[in-house]
C-alpha positions as CSV (number, residue, x, y, z in Angstrom):
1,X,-124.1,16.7,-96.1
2,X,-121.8,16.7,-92.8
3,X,-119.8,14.8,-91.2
4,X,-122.0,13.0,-88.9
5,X,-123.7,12.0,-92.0
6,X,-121.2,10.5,-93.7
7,X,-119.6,8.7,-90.3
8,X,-123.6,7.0,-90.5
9,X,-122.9,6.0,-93.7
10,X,-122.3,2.4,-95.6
11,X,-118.6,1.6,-96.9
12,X,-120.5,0.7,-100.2
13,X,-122.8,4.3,-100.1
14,X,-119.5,6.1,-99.5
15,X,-117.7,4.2,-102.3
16,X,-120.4,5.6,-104.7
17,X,-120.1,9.0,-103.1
18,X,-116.5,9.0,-103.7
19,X,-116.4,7.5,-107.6
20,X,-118.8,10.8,-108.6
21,X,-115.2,12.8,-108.4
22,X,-113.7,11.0,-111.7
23,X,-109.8,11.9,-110.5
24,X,-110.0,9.7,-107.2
25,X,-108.6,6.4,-107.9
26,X,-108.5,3.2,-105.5
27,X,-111.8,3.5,-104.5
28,X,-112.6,0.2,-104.6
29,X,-109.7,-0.6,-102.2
30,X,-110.4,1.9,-99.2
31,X,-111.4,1.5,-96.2
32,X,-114.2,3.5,-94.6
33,X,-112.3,6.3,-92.6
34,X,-110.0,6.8,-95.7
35,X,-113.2,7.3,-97.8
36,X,-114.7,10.1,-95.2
37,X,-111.3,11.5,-94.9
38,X,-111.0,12.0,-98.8
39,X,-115.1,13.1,-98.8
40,X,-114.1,15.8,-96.1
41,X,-111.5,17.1,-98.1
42,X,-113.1,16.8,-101.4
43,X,-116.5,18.1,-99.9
44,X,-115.0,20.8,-97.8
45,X,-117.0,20.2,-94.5
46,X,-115.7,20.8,-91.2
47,X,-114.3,17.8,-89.0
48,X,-115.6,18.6,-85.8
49,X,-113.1,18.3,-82.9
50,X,-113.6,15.3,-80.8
51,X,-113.8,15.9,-77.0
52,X,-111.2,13.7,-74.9
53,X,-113.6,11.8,-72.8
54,X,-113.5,12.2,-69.1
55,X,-112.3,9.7,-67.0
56,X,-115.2,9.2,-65.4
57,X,-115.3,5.5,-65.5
58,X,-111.2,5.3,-64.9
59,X,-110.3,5.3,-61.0
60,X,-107.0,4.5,-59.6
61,X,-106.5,1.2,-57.4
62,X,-106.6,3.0,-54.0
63,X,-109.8,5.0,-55.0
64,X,-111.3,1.2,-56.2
65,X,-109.9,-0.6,-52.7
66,X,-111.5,2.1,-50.5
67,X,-114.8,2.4,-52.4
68,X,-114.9,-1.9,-52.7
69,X,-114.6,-1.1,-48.7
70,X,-117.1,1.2,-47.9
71,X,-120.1,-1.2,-50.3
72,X,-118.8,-4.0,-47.9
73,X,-119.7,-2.1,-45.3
74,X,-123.2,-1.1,-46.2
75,X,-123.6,-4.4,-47.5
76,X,-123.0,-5.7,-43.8
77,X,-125.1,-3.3,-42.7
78,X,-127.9,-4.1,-45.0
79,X,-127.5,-8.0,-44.2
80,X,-127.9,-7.2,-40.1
81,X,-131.2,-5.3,-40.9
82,X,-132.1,-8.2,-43.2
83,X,-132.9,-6.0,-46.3
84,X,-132.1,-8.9,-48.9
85,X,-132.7,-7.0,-52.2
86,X,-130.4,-3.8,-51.0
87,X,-127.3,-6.4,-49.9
88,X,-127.8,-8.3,-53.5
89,X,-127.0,-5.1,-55.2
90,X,-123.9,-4.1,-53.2
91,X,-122.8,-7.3,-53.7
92,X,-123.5,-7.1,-57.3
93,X,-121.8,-3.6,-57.4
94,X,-118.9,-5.1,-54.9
95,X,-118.3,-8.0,-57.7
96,X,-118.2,-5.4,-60.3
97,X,-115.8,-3.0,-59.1
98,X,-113.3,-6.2,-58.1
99,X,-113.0,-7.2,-61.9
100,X,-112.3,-3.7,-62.7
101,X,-109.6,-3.7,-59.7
102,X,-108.2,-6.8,-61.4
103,X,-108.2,-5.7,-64.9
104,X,-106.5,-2.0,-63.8
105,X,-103.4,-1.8,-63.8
Protein backbone atom coordinates (compact mmCIF):
# COMPACT_ATOMS: atom_id res chain seq x y z
CA UNK A 1 0.00 0.00 0.00
CA UNK A 2 1.17 3.75 -0.72
CA UNK A 3 0.22 6.76 -0.40
CA UNK A 4 -1.51 7.42 -3.49
CA UNK A 5 -3.52 4.55 -2.52
CA UNK A 6 -4.72 5.49 0.38
CA UNK A 7 -5.36 9.41 -0.79
CA UNK A 8 -7.93 7.24 -3.48
CA UNK A 9 -9.41 5.75 -0.70
CA UNK A 10 -13.06 6.02 1.05
CA UNK A 11 -13.32 7.90 4.59
CA UNK A 12 -15.29 4.63 5.56
CA UNK A 13 -12.33 2.08 3.86
CA UNK A 14 -9.80 4.09 5.78
CA UNK A 15 -11.80 4.04 9.02
CA UNK A 16 -11.62 0.18 8.81
CA UNK A 17 -7.99 0.31 7.84
CA UNK A 18 -7.22 2.37 10.82
CA UNK A 19 -9.55 0.21 13.67
CA UNK A 20 -7.12 -3.09 12.66
CA UNK A 21 -4.40 -1.16 15.07
CA UNK A 22 -6.42 -1.80 18.42
CA UNK A 23 -4.51 1.36 20.36
CA UNK A 24 -5.94 4.08 17.90
CA UNK A 25 -8.90 5.61 19.38
CA UNK A 26 -11.31 8.31 17.83
CA UNK A 27 -11.60 6.67 14.74
CA UNK A 28 -14.99 7.10 14.35
CA UNK A 29 -14.50 10.93 14.65
CA UNK A 30 -11.61 11.66 12.01
CA UNK A 31 -11.57 13.16 9.28
CA UNK A 32 -10.03 11.79 6.15
CA UNK A 33 -6.51 13.49 6.05
CA UNK A 34 -6.11 12.77 9.88
CA UNK A 35 -6.83 9.06 9.02
CA UNK A 36 -3.98 8.99 6.09
CA UNK A 37 -1.79 10.93 8.31
CA UNK A 38 -2.07 8.37 11.29
CA UNK A 39 -2.00 5.26 8.35
CA UNK A 40 1.41 6.95 7.16
CA UNK A 41 2.74 6.89 10.34
CA UNK A 42 1.43 3.77 11.56
CA UNK A 43 2.19 2.04 8.07
CA UNK A 44 5.59 3.58 7.60
CA UNK A 45 5.22 4.76 3.89
CA UNK A 46 6.83 7.58 2.52
CA UNK A 47 4.75 11.00 1.99
CA UNK A 48 5.95 12.03 -1.25
CA UNK A 49 6.82 15.78 -1.43
CA UNK A 50 4.38 17.79 -3.24
CA UNK A 51 5.66 20.04 -6.13
CA UNK A 52 4.69 23.82 -5.68
CA UNK A 53 2.78 24.32 -8.88
CA UNK A 54 3.95 26.73 -11.47
CA UNK A 55 2.31 29.74 -11.96
CA UNK A 56 1.55 29.06 -15.19
CA UNK A 57 -2.01 30.07 -15.16
CA UNK A 58 -1.16 33.29 -12.72
CA UNK A 59 -0.06 36.50 -14.80
CA UNK A 60 0.20 39.87 -13.40
CA UNK A 61 -2.37 42.73 -14.59
CA UNK A 62 0.14 44.42 -17.06
CA UNK A 63 1.09 40.97 -18.62
CA UNK A 64 -3.15 40.36 -18.78
CA UNK A 65 -3.83 44.24 -20.34
CA UNK A 66 -1.11 43.83 -22.97
CA UNK A 67 -2.01 40.25 -24.08
CA UNK A 68 -6.18 41.30 -23.87
CA UNK A 69 -4.44 43.93 -26.45
CA UNK A 70 -2.68 42.17 -28.80
CA UNK A 71 -6.10 39.24 -29.25
CA UNK A 72 -7.99 42.67 -29.99
CA UNK A 73 -5.82 43.24 -32.46
CA UNK A 74 -5.87 39.96 -34.27
CA UNK A 75 -9.43 39.77 -33.65
CA UNK A 76 -9.67 43.16 -35.81
CA UNK A 77 -7.61 41.74 -38.07
CA UNK A 78 -9.54 38.49 -38.47
CA UNK A 79 -12.93 40.62 -38.74
CA UNK A 80 -11.43 42.81 -41.90
CA UNK A 81 -10.56 39.47 -43.70
CA UNK A 82 -13.97 38.27 -42.69
CA UNK A 83 -12.79 34.92 -41.09
CA UNK A 84 -15.89 34.67 -38.64
CA UNK A 85 -14.98 31.42 -36.85
CA UNK A 86 -11.11 32.75 -35.98
CA UNK A 87 -12.61 36.30 -34.57
CA UNK A 88 -15.35 34.26 -32.39
CA UNK A 89 -12.46 32.53 -30.63
CA UNK A 90 -10.42 35.71 -29.89
CA UNK A 91 -13.30 37.10 -28.70
CA UNK A 92 -14.05 34.11 -26.61
CA UNK A 93 -10.38 34.10 -25.43
CA UNK A 94 -10.58 38.15 -25.14
CA UNK A 95 -13.77 37.62 -22.64
CA UNK A 96 -11.93 35.07 -20.83
CA UNK A 97 -8.75 36.72 -20.01
CA UNK A 98 -11.08 40.10 -18.92
CA UNK A 99 -12.73 38.02 -15.99
CA UNK A 100 -9.39 36.88 -14.95
CA UNK A 101 -8.12 40.71 -15.14
CA UNK A 102 -11.18 41.46 -12.90
CA UNK A 103 -10.86 38.73 -10.47
CA UNK A 104 -6.76 39.44 -10.10
CA UNK A 105 -5.83 41.45 -7.83
Amino acid sequence: MDYHELENMTVMRLREEAKKFSDLKGVAGMKKEELIHVLVERLGIAVPEKKPRAASGQMSKPALKKKIAELRAAEDAARSEHDRGKADLLRRRIHSLKHRLRKST
